[in-house]
N, C-alpha and C positions, 0 to 999 in steps of 0.2 A: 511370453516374457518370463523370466525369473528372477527371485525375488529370493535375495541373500538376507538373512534375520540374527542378527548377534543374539545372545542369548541374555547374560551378566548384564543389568542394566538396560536391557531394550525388552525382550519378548519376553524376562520372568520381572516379576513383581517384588514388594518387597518380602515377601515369605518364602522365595527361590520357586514359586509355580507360578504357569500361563494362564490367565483368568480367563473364563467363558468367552469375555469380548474378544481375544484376541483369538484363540480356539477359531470363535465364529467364524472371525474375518478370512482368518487361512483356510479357513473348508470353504467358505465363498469363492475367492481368489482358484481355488486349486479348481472348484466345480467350472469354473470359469475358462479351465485350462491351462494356466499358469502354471508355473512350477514353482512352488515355495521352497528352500532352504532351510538348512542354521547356517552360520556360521560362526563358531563358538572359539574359546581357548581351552574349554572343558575337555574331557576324555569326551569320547561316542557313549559309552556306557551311562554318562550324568547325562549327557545330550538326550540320549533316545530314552532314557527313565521317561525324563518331564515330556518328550513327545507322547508315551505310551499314557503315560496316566491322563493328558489332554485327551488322547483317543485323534492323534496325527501321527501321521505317516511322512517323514521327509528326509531327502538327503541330507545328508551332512559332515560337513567341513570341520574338524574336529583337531585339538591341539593347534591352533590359529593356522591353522591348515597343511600338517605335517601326515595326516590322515583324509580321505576324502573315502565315504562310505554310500553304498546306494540304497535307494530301499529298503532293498533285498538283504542289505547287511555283507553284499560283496564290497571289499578295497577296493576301488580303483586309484590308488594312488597312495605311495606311503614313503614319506619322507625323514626317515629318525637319523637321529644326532651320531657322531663318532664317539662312541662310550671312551675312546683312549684318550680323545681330545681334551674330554668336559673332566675325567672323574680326577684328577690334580687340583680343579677348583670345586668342586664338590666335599674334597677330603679336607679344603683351605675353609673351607664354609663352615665344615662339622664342627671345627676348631673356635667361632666364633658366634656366642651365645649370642648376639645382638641382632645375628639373620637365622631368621626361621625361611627354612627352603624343602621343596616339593619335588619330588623326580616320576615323572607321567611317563607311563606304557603303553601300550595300544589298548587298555582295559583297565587300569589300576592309576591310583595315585597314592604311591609310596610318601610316609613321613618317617623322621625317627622319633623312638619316642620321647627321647629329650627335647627333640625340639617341640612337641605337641605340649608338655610339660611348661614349655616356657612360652607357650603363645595363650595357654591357657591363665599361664600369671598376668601374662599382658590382657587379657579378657576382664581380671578382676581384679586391676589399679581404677582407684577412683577415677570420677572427672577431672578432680586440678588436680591428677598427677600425669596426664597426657595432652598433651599438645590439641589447644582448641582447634588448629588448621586440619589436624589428623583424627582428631577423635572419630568421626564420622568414616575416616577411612579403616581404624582398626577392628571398627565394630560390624564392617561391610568385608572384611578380610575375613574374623574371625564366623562369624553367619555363613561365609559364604564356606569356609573350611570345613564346615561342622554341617553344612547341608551335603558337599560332596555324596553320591551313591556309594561308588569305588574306591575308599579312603583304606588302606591296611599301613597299621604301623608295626612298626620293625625295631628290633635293639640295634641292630647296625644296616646302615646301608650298603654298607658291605658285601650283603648278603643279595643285594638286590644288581648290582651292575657287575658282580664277578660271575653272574649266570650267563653264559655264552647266548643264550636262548631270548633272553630278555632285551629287547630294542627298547631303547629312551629317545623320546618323540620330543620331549619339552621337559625343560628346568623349570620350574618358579621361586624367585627370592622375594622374601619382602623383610623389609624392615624400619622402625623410624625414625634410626639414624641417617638421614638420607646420604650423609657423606660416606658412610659404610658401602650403603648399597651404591654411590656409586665408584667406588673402591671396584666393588665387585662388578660391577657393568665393563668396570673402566680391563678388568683381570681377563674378563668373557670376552669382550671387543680385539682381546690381542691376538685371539686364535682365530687362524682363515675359516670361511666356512660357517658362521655362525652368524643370526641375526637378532638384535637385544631391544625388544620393545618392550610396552607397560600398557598396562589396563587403567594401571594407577598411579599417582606420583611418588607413592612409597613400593612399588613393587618395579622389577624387573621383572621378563620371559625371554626365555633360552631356545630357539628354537635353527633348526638346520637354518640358511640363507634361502633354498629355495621355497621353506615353508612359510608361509603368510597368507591370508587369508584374500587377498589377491588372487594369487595362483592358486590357489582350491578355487575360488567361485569361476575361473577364468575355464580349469580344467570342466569344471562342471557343466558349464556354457559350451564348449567344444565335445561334449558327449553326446547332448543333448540338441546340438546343431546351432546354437543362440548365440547371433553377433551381441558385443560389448555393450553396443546403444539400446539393444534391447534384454539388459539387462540392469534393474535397481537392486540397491541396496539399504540397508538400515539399522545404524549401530550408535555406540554414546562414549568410544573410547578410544586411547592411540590406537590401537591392535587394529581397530577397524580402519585406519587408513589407506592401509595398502588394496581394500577394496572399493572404498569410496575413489581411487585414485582410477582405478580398471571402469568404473560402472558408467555407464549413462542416464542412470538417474540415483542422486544422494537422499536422503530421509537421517538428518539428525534428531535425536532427541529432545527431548526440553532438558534434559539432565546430561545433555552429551558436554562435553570436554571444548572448549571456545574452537578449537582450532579445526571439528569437525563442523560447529556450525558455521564458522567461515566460510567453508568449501560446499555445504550442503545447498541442495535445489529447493529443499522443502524445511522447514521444524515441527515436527511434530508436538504431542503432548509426553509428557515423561512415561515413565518406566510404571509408574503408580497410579497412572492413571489410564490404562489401556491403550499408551501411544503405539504401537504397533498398527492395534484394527484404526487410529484416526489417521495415520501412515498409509494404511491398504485404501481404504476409503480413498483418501486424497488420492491415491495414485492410482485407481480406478477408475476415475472420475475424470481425471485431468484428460483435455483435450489430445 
């Protein structure tokens, strides 16, 4: 079997690392013969930090699966964006203090540093000056921006997508103006070629059409010789759709998104509480 593991909200905790229990469960599962996964929206480089300091070894689906890496730290699969398509709303974005946005490499995740400058102001507006439906989301943004391994900031991005050399895998915008951002979904959505999903309701992801985390676990199943049915998955946000849509068996979280426990076979316990290893358990066990 194989066994796809979102990262943000399912297999790291609330401190951005993998606890013991779930550690556990995946050395179980894998001695077992399984093949464990990620699959993440992170770079490979945050993915495989928190595998290495767990002391796991696993493929991974990376940039909601615009990268597919193996073990061994070989591509097999690399899907990046048309730098000529995106950088017109990129330079629309720069222009517009309300979106703080991220441009991912096969290794790095560029910010400017204005916009680092202004997510940091947004870090330290009181409680009643942010929105109680968001609060929870700005604070889960900022945590998660400032855990990133591969973060380098820049005075222009300029400097980052006029390098011929330099492939861009994925955009990220967030903001909580949501009718900004969906300004900006709505600016992304008009170029062919491009697919616009979210982790969160205040963020978009930019990524090629044929990257999604779908076709990574799908490719990874076809390397590895594993029909569709026997393979599961387990995640807690839109992004992870497109492989809950592929898998033959689903595992939502207790903190997942309504729309993926709708579709889910199982719910697990959340992110904070070792749902993964009660995720592996249950679908070890099960008949």
């Amino acid at each position: 079997m194989l066994i796809a593991l979102d990262m943000d909200g399912t297999l790291l905790n609330e401190d951005g690392g993998i606890s013991r229990e779930n550690t556990e469960a995946i050395l179980h599962a894998q001695s077992l013969g399984h093949i464990v996964m990620i699959a993440t929206g992170r770079s490979y480089m945050d993915a495989e930090r928190q595998l290495r300091l767990a002391g796991l070894e696993c493929p991974v689906v990376s940039l909601n699966g615009a990268v597919v890496t193996l073990p061994d730290r070989t591509i097999a699969a690399s899907t990046p964006l048309n730098k000529e398509d995106i950088i017109p709303l990129l330079r629309w974005m720069n222009e517009i203090p309300e979106l703080y946005y991220e441009v991912y490499t096969e290794d790095n995740v560029y910010v400017e540093l204005d916009k680092r400058v202004r997510l940091e102001k947004l870090s330290a507006l009181k409680d009643d000056e942010v929105p109680e439906e968001v609060s929870w989301l700005l604070k889960a943004m900022i945590d998660q921006q400032f855990q990133q391994a591969a973060v380098t900031y820049v005075e222009s991005m300029e400097e980052i997508w006029s390098k011929e050399d330099n492939l861009i895998y994925k955009t990220l915008a967030f903001s909580l103006n949501r009718e900004l951002l969906k300004e900006a979904s709505t600016r992304f959505a008009s170029i062919p070629g491009l697919i616009i999903t979210a982790s969160h309701v205040n963020n978009i992801e930019i990524n090629h059409k044929d990257a999604n985390k779908g076709n990574g676990v799908g490719m990874l199943a076809a390397h590895y010789g594993i029909p569709a049915g026997e393979v599961a998955v387990m995640g807690d946000s839109y992004n992870d759709l497109p492989m809950f849509e592929m898998a033959g068996y689903r595992i939502a979280m207790e903190n997942a998104a309504p729309i993926l426990k709708e579709t889910a076979d199982f719910i697990t316990l959340s992110n904070t509480e070792h749902g993964v290893a009660a995720g592996l358990k249950h679908l070890l066990e099960k008949p």
